[in-house]
Backbone of each chain as ProteinMPNN parsed JSONL, in Angstrom:
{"seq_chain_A": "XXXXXXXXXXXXXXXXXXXXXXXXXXXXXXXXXXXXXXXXXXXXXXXXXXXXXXXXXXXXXXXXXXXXXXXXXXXXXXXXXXXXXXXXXXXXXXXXXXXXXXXXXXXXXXXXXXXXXXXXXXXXXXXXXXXXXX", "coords_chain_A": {"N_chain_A": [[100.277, 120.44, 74.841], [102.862, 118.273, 74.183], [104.337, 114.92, 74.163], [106.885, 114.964, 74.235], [107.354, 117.484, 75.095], [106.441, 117.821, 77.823], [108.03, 116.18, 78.988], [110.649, 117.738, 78.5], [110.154, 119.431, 80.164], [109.841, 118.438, 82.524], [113.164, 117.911, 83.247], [113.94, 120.141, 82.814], [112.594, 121.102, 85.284], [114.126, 120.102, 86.711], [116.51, 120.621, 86.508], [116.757, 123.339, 87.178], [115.756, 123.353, 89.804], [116.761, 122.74, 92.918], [115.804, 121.57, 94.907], [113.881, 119.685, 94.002], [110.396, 117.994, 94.107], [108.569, 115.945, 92.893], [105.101, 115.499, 92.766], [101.834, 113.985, 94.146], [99.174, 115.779, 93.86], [99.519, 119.09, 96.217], [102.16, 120.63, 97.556], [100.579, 121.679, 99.788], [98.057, 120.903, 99.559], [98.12, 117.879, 99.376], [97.184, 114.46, 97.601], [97.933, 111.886, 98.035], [98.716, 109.696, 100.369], [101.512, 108.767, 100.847], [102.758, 111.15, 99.03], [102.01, 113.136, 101.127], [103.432, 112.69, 103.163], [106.0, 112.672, 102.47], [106.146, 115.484, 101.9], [105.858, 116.721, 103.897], [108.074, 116.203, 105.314], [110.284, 117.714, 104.367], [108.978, 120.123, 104.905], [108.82, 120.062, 107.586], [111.705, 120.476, 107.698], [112.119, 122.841, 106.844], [113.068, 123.666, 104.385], [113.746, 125.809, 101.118], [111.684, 124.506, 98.23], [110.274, 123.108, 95.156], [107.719, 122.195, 93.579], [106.019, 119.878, 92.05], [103.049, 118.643, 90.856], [101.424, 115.895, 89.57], [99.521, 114.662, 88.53], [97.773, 116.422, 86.844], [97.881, 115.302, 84.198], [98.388, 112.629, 82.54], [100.621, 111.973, 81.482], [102.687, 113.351, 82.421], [103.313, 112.293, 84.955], [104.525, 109.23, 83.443], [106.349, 110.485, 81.513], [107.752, 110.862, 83.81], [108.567, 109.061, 85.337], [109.904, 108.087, 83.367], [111.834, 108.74, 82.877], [113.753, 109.119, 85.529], [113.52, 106.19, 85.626], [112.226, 105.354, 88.156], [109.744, 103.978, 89.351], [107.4, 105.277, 90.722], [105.688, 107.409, 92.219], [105.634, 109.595, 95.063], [108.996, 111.581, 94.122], [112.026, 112.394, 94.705], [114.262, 114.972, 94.355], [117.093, 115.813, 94.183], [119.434, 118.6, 94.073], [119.767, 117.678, 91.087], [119.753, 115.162, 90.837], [117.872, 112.039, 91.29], [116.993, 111.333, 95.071], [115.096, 109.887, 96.184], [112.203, 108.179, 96.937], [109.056, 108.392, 99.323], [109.643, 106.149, 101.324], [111.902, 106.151, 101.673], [113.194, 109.081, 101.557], [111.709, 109.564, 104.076], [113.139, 107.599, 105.756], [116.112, 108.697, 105.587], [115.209, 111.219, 106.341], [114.438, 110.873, 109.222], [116.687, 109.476, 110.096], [118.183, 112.057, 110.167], [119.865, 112.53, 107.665], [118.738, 113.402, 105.536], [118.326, 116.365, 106.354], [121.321, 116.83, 106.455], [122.181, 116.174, 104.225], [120.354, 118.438, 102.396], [121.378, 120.989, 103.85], [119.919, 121.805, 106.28], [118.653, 122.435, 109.443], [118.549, 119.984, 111.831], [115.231, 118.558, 113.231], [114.209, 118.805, 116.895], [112.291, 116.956, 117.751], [111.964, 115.175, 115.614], [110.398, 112.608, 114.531], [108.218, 113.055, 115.375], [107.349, 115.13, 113.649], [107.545, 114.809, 111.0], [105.251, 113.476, 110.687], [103.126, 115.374, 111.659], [103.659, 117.878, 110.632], [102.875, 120.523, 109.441], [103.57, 122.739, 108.43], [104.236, 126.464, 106.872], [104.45, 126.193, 103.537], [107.421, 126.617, 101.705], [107.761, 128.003, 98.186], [109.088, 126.541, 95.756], [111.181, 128.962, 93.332], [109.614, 128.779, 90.746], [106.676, 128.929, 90.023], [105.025, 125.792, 89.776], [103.187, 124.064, 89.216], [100.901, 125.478, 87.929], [102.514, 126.747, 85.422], [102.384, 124.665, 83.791], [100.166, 123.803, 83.816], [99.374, 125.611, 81.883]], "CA_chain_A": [[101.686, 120.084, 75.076], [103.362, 117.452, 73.209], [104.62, 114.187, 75.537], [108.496, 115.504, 73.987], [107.846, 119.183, 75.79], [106.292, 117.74, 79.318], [109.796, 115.802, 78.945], [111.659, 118.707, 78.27], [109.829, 120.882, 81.097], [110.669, 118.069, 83.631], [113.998, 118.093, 82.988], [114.508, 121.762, 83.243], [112.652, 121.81, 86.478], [114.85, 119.385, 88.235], [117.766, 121.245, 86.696], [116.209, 124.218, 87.661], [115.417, 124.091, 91.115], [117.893, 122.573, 93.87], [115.018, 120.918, 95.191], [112.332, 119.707, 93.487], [109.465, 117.527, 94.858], [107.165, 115.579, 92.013], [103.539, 114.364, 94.005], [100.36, 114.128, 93.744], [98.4, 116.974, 94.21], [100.114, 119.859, 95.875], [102.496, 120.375, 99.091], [99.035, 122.219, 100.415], [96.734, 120.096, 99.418], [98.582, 116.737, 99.05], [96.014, 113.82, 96.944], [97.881, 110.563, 98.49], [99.292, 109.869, 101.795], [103.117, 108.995, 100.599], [103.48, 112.526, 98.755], [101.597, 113.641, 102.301], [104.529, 112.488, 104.018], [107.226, 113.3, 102.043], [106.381, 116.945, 101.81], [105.542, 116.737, 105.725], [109.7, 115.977, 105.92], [110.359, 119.14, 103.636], [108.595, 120.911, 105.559], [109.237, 120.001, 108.664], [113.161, 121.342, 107.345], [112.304, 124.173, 106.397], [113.647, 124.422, 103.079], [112.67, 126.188, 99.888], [111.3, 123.557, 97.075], [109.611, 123.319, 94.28], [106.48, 121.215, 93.6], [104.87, 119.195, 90.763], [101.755, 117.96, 90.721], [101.912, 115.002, 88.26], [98.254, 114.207, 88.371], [97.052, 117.083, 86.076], [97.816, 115.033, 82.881], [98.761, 111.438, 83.077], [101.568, 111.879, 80.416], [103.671, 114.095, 83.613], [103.923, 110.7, 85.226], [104.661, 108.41, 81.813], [107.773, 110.657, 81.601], [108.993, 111.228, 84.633], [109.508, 107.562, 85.771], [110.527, 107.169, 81.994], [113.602, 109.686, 83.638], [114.213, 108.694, 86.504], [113.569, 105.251, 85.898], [111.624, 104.968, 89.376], [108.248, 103.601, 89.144], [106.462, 105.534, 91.855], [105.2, 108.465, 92.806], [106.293, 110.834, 94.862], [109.777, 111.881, 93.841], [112.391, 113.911, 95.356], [115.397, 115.134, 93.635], [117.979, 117.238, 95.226], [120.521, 118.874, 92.869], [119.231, 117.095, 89.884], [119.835, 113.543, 91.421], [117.011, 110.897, 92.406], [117.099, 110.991, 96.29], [114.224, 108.145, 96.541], [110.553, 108.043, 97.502], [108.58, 108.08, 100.302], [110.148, 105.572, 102.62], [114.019, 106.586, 101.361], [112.847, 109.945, 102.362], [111.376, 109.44, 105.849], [114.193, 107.302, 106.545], [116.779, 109.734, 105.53], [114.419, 112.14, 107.316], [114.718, 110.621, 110.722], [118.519, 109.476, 110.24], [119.107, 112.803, 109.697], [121.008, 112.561, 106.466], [118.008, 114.561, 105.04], [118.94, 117.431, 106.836], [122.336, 117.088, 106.33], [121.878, 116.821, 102.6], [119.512, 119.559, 102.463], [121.875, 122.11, 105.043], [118.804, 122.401, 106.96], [118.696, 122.349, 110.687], [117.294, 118.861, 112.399], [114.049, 119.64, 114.367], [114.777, 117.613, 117.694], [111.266, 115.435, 117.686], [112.463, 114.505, 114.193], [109.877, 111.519, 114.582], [106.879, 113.112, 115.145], [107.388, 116.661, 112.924], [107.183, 114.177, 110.082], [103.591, 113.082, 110.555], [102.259, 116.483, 111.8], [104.257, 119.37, 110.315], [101.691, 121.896, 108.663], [104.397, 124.114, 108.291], [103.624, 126.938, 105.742], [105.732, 125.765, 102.808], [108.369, 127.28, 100.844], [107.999, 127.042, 97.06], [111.0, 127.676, 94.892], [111.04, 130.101, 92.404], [108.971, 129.014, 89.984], [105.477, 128.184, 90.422], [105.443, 124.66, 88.579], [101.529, 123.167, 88.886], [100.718, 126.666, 87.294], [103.232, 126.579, 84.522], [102.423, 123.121, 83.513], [98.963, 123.584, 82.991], [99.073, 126.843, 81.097]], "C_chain_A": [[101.953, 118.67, 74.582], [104.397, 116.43, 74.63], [106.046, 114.924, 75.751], [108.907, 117.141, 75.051], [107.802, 118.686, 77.029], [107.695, 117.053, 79.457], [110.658, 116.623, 79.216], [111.664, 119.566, 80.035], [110.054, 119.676, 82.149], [111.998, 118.109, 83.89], [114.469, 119.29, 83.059], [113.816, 121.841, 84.589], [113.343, 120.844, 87.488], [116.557, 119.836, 87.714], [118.172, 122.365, 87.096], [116.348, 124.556, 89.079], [115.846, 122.761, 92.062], [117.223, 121.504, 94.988], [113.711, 120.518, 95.269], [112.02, 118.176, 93.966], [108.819, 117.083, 93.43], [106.342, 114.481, 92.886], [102.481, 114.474, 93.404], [100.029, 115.357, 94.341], [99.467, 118.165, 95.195], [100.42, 119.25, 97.552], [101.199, 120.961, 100.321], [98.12, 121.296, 100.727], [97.378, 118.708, 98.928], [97.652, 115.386, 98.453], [96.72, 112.492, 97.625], [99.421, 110.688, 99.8], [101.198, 109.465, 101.661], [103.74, 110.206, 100.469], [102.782, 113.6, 100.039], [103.348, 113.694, 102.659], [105.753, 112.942, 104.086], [107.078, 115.148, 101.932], [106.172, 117.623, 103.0], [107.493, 117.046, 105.874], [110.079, 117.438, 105.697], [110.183, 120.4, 104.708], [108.601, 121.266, 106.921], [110.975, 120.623, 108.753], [112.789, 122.478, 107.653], [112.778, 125.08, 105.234], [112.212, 124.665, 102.336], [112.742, 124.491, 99.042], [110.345, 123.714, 96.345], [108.713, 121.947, 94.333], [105.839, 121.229, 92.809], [104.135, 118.726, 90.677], [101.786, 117.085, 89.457], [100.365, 114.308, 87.729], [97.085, 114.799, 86.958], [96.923, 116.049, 84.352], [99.226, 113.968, 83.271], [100.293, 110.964, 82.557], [103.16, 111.998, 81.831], [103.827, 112.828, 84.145], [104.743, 109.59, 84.374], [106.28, 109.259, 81.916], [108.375, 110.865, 82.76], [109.494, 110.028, 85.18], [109.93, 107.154, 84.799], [112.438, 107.698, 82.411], [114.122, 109.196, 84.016], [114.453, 106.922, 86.542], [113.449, 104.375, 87.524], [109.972, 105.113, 89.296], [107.117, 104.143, 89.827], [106.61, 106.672, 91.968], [105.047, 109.29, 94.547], [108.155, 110.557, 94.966], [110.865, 112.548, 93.875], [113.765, 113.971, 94.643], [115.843, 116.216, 94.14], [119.187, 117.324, 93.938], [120.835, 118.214, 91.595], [119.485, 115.345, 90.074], [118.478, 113.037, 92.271], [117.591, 110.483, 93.858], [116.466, 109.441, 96.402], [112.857, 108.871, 96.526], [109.925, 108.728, 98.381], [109.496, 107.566, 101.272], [111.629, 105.58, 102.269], [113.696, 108.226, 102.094], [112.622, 110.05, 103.724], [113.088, 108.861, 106.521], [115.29, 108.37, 106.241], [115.891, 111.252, 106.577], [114.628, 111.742, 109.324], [116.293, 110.41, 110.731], [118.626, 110.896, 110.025], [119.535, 113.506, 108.919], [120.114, 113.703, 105.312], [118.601, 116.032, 105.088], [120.578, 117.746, 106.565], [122.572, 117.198, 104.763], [121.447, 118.224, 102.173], [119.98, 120.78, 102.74], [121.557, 122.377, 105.662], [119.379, 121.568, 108.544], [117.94, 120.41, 111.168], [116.54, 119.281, 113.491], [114.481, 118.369, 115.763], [113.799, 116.475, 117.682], [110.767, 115.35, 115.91], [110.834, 113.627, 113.682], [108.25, 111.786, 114.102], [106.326, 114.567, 114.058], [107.232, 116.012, 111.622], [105.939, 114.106, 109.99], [102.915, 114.351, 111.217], [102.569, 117.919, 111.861], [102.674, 119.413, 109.457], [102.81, 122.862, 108.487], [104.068, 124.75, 107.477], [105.036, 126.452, 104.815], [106.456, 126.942, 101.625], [108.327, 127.301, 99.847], [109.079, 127.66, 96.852], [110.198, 128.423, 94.212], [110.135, 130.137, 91.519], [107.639, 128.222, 90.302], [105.149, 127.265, 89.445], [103.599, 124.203, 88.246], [101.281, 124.439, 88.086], [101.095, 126.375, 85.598], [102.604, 125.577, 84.009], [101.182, 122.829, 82.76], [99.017, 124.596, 81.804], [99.164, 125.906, 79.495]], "O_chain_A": [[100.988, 117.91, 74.661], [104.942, 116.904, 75.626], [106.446, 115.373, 76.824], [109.939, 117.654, 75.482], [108.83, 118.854, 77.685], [108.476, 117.63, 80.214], [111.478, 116.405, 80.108], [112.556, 120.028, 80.746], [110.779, 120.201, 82.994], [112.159, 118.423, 85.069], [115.631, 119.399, 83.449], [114.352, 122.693, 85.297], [113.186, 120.799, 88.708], [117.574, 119.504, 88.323], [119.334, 122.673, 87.365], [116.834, 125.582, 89.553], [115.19, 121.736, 91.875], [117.88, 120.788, 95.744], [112.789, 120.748, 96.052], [112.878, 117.32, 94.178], [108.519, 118.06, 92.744], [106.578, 113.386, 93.395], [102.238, 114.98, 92.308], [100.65, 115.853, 95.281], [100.587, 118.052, 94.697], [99.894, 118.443, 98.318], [101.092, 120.591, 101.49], [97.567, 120.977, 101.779], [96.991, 118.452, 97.787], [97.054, 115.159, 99.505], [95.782, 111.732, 97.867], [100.453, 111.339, 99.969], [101.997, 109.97, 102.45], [104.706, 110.603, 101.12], [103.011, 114.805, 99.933], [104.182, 114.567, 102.419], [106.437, 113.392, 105.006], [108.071, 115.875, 101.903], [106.269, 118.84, 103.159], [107.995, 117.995, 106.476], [110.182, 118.252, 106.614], [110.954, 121.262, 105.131], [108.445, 122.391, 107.394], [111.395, 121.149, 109.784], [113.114, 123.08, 108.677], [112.886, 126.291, 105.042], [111.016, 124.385, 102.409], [113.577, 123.603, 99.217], [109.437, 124.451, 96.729], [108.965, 120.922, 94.967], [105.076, 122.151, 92.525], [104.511, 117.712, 90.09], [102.158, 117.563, 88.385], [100.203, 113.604, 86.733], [96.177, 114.226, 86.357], [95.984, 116.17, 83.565], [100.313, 114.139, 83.822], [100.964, 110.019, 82.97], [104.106, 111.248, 82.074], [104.723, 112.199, 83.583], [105.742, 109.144, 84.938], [107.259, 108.658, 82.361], [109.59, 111.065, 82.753], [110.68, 109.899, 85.48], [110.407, 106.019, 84.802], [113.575, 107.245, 82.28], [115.053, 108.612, 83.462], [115.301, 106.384, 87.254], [114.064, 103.407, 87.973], [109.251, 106.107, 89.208], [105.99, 103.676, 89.661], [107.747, 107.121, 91.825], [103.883, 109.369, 94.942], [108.644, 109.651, 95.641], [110.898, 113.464, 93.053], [114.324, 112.904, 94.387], [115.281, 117.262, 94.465], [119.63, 116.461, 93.181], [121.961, 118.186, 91.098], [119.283, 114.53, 89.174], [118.095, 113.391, 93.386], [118.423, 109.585, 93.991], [116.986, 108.342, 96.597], [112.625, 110.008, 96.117], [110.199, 109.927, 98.317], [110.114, 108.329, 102.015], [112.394, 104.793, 102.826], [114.062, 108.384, 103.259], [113.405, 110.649, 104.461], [113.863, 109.385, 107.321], [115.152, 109.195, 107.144], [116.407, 112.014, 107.394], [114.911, 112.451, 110.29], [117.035, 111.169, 111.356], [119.677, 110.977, 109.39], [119.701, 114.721, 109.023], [120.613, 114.523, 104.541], [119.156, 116.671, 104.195], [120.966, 118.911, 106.489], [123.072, 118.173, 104.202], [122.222, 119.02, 101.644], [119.432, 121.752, 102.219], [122.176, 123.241, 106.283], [120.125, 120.606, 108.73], [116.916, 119.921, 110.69], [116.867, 120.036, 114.407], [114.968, 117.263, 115.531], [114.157, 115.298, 117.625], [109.701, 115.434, 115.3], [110.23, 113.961, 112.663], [107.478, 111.315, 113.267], [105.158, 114.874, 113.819], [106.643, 116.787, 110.869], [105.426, 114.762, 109.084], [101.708, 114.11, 111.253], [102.148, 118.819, 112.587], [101.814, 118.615, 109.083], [102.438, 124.034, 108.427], [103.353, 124.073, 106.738], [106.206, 126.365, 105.188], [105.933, 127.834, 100.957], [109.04, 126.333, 99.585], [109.738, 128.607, 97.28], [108.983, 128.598, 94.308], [109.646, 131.233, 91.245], [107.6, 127.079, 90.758], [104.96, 127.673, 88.3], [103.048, 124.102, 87.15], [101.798, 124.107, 87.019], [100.315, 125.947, 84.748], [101.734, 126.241, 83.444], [100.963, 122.148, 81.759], [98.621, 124.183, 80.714], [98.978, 126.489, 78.427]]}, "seq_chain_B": "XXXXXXXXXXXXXXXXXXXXXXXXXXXXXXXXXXXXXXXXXXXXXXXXXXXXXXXXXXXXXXXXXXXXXXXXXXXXXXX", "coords_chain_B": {"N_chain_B": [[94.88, 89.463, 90.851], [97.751, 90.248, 92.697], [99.415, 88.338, 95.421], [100.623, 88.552, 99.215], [102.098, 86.323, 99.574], [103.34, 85.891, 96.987], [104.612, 88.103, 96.07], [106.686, 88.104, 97.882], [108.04, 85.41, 97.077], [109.003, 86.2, 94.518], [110.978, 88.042, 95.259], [112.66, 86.781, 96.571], [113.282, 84.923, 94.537], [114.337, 86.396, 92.721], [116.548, 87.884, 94.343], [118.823, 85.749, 95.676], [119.181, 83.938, 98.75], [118.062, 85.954, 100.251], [115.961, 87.753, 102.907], [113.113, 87.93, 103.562], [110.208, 90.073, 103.941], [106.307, 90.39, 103.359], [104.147, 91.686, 103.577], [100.622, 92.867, 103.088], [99.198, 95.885, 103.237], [96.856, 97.216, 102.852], [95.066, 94.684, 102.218], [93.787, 94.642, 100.445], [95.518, 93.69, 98.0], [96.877, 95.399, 96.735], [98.473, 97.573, 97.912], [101.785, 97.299, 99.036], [104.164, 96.499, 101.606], [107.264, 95.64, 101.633], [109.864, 94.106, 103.431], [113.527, 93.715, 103.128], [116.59, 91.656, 103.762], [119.563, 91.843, 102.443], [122.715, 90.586, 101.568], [123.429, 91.316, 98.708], [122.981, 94.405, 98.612], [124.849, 95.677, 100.051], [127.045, 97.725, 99.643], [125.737, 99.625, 97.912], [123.596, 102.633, 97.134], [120.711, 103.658, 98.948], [118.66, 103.881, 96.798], [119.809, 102.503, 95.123], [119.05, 100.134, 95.468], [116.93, 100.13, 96.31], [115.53, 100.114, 93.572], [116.6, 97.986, 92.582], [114.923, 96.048, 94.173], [112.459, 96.538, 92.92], [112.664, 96.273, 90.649], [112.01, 94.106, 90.093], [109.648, 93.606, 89.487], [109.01, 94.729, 87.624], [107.066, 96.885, 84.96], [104.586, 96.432, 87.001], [104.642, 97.75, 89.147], [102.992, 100.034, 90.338], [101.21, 100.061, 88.251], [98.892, 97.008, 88.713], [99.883, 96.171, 91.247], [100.088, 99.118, 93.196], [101.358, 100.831, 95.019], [104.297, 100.305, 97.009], [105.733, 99.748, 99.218], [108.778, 99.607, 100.628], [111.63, 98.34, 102.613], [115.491, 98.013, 102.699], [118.085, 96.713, 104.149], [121.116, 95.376, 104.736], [122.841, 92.107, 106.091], [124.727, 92.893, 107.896], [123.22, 95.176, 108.884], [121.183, 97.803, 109.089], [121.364, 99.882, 106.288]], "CA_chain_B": [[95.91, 90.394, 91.77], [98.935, 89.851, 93.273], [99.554, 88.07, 97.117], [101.888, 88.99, 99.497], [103.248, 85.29, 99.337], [103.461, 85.946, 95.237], [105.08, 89.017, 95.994], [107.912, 87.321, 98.422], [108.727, 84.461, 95.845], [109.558, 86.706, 93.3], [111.365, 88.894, 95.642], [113.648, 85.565, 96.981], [114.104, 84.046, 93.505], [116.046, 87.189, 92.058], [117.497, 87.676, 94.841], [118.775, 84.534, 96.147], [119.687, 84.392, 100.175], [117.441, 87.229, 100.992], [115.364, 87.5, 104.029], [112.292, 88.793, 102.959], [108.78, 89.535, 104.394], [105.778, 91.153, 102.678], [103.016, 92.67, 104.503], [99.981, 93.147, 102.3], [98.828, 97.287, 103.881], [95.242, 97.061, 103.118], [94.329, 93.545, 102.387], [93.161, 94.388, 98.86], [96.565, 93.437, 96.998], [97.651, 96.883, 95.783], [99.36, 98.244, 98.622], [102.39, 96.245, 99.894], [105.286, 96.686, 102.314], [108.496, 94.343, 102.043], [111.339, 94.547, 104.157], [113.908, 92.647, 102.724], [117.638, 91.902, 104.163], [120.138, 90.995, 101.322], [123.675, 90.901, 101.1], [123.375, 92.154, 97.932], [122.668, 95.547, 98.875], [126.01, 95.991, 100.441], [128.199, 99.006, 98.997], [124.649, 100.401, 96.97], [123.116, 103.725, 97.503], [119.845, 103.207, 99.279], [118.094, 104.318, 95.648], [119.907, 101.217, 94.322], [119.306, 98.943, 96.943], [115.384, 99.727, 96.088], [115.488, 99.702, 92.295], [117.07, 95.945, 92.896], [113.623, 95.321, 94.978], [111.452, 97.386, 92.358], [112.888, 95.767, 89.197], [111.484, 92.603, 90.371], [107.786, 93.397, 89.608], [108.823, 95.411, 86.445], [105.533, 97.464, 85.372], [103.752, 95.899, 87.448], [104.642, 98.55, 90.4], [102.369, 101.46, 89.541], [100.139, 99.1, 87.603], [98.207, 96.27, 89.353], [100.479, 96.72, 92.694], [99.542, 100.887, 93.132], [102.064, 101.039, 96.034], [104.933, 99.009, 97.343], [106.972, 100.532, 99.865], [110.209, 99.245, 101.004], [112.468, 98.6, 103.316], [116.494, 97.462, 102.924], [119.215, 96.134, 105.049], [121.899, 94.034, 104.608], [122.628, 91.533, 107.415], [125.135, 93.95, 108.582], [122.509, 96.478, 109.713], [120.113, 99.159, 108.21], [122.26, 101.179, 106.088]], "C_chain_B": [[96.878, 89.051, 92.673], [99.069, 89.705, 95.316], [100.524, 88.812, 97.455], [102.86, 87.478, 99.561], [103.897, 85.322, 97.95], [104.669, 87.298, 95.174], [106.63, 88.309, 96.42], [108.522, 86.949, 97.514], [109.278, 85.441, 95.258], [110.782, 87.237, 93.583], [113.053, 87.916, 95.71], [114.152, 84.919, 95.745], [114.909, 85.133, 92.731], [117.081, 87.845, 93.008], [117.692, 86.496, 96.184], [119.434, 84.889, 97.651], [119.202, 85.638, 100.922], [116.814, 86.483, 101.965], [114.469, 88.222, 103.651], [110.717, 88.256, 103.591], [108.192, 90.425, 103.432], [104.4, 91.401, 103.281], [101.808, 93.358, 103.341], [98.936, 94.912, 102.988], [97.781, 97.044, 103.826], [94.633, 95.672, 102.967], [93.646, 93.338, 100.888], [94.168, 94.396, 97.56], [97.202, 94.194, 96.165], [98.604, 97.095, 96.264], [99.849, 96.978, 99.335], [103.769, 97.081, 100.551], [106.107, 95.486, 102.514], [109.99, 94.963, 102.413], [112.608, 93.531, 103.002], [115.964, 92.554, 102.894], [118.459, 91.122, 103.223], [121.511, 91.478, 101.549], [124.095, 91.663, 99.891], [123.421, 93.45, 97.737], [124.074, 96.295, 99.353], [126.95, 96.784, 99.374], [126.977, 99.467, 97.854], [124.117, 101.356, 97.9], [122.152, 102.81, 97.953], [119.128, 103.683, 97.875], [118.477, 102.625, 95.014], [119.618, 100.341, 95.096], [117.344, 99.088, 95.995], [114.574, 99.628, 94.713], [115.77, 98.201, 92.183], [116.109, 95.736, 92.851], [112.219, 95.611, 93.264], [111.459, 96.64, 90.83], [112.142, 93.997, 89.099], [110.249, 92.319, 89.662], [108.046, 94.472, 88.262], [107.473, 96.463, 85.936], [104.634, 97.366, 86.29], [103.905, 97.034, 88.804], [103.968, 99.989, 89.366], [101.159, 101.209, 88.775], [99.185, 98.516, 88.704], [99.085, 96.721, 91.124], [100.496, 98.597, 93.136], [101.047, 100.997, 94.043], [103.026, 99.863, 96.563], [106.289, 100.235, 97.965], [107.678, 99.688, 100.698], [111.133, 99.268, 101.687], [113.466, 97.925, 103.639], [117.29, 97.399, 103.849], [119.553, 95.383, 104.5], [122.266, 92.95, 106.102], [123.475, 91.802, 108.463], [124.389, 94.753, 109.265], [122.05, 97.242, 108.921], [121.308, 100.057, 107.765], [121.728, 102.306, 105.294]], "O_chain_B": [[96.808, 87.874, 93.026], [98.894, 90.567, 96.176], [101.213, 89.528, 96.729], [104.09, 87.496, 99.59], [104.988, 84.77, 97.808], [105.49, 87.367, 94.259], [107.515, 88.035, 95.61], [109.401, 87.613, 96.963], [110.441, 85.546, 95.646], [111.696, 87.175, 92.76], [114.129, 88.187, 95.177], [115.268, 84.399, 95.743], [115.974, 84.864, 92.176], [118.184, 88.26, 92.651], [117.042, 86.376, 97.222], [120.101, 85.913, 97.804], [119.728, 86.196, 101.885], [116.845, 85.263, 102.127], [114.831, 89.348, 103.309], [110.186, 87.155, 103.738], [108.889, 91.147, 102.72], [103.673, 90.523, 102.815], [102.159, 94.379, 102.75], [97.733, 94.676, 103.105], [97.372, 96.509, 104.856], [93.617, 95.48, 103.635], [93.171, 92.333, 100.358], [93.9, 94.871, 96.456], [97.879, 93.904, 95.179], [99.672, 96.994, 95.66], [99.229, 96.077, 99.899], [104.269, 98.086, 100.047], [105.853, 94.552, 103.274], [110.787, 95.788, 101.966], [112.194, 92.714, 102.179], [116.633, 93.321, 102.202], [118.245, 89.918, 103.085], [121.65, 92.687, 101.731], [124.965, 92.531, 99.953], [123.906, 93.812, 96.666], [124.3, 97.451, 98.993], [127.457, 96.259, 98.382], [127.467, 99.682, 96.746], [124.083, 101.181, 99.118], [122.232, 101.602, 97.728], [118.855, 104.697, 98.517], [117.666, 101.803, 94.588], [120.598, 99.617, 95.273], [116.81, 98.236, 95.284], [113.412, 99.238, 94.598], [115.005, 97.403, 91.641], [115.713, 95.224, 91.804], [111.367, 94.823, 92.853], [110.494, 96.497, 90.079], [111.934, 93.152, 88.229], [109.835, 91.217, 89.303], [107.018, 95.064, 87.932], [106.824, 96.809, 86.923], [103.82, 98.283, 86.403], [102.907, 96.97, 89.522], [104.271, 100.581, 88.33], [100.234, 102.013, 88.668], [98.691, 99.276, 89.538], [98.658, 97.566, 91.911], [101.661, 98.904, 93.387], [101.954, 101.374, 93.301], [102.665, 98.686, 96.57], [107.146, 101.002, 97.526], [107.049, 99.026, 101.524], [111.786, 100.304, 101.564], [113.291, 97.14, 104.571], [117.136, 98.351, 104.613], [118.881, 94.63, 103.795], [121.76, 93.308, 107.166], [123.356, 91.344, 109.599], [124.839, 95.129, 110.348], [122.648, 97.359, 107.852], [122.027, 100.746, 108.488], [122.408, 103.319, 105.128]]}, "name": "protein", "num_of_chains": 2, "seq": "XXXXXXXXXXXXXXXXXXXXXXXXXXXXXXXXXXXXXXXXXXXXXXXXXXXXXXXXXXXXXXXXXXXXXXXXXXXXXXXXXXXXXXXXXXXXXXXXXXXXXXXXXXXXXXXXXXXXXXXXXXXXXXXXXXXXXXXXXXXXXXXXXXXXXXXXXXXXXXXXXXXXXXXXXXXXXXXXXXXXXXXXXXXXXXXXXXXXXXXXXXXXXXXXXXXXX"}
């Protein structure tokens, strides 16, 4: 894959899918404790999302903060717009505003469903770490 | 590598009248946490509010600093 396609194929999956997630390693198996967290919030919702692993090939990083023009890893984009991070996440996650973005329900111990959801997760539609490598 | 007093400065000289701390997470100059309360921030998404903070350290977030998580207010209140 050519840096111009992993470009292309980010770009279609955050126009793609309504709420896509780029982390390290997977919402399963998460590789660093920010994209832990943030896919803890997710999940603690209850929504569907999609999920990129950006680790497989160092390039998937190189463009996607060349995108977004956000330097860090993990990434959340709701209806093709940069939400934030990590700690824009959480906080939107406890305010709330997550959920209300999202349509999703708020869980009532907001606080602690963050740091120890396991929930089984939702992907979207298309299975992206898959795709990506092929 | 980069302090958390090195970090501050930088933080205070582009934006002037901040209130700004920086909390070095592990102690080994990668991972940092700065709060930082600016007028500036006032009528910006929270996305822009932390691009402001982020543009400070240019490459250098993701680079030598691995991590640098963030946290705005203006002196209004957490918005």
């Amino acid at each position: 894959m050519t840096s111009t396609e992993i470009r292309e194929f980010i770009e279609g999956a955050i126009a793609e899918n309504p709420v896509m997630l780029f982390m390290k390693g997977s919402p399963e198996q998460p590789a660093c404790g920010f994209s832990a967290r943030t896919a803890a919030c997710l999940n603690a919702l209850g929504v569907r999302y999609a999920a990129l692993d950006v680790l497989p090939d160092p390039r998937i990083r190189e463009e996607l903060t060349g995108l977004s023009n956000w330097p860090t890893v993990p990434q959340l984009f709701v209806k093709g717009e940069l939400v934030g991070g990590c700690d824009i996440v959480t906080e939107m996650y406890e305010s709330g505003e997550l959920a209300e973005l999202l349509g999703a329900e708020q869980p009532e111990d907001a606080e602690d469903a963050a740091t120890q959801s396991e929930a089984p997760v939702g992907n979207g539609r298309v299975p992206l770490e898959n795709r990506l490598d092929q | 590598m980069p302090t958390s007093a090195e970090l501050k400065q930088k933080i205070e000289a582009a934006l002037p009248g901040a209130l700004v701390s920086v909390e070095d997470l592990t102690g080994g100059g990668d991972h940092f946490r700065a709060e930082v309360v600016s007028d500036r921030f006032e009528g910006l998404s929270r996305i822009q509010q932390h691009k402001l903070v982020y543009d400070v350290f240019g490459a250098d977030v993701g680079g030598p600093i691995h991590a640098l998580s963030i946290k705005t207010s203006t002196s209004g209140g957490t918005q």
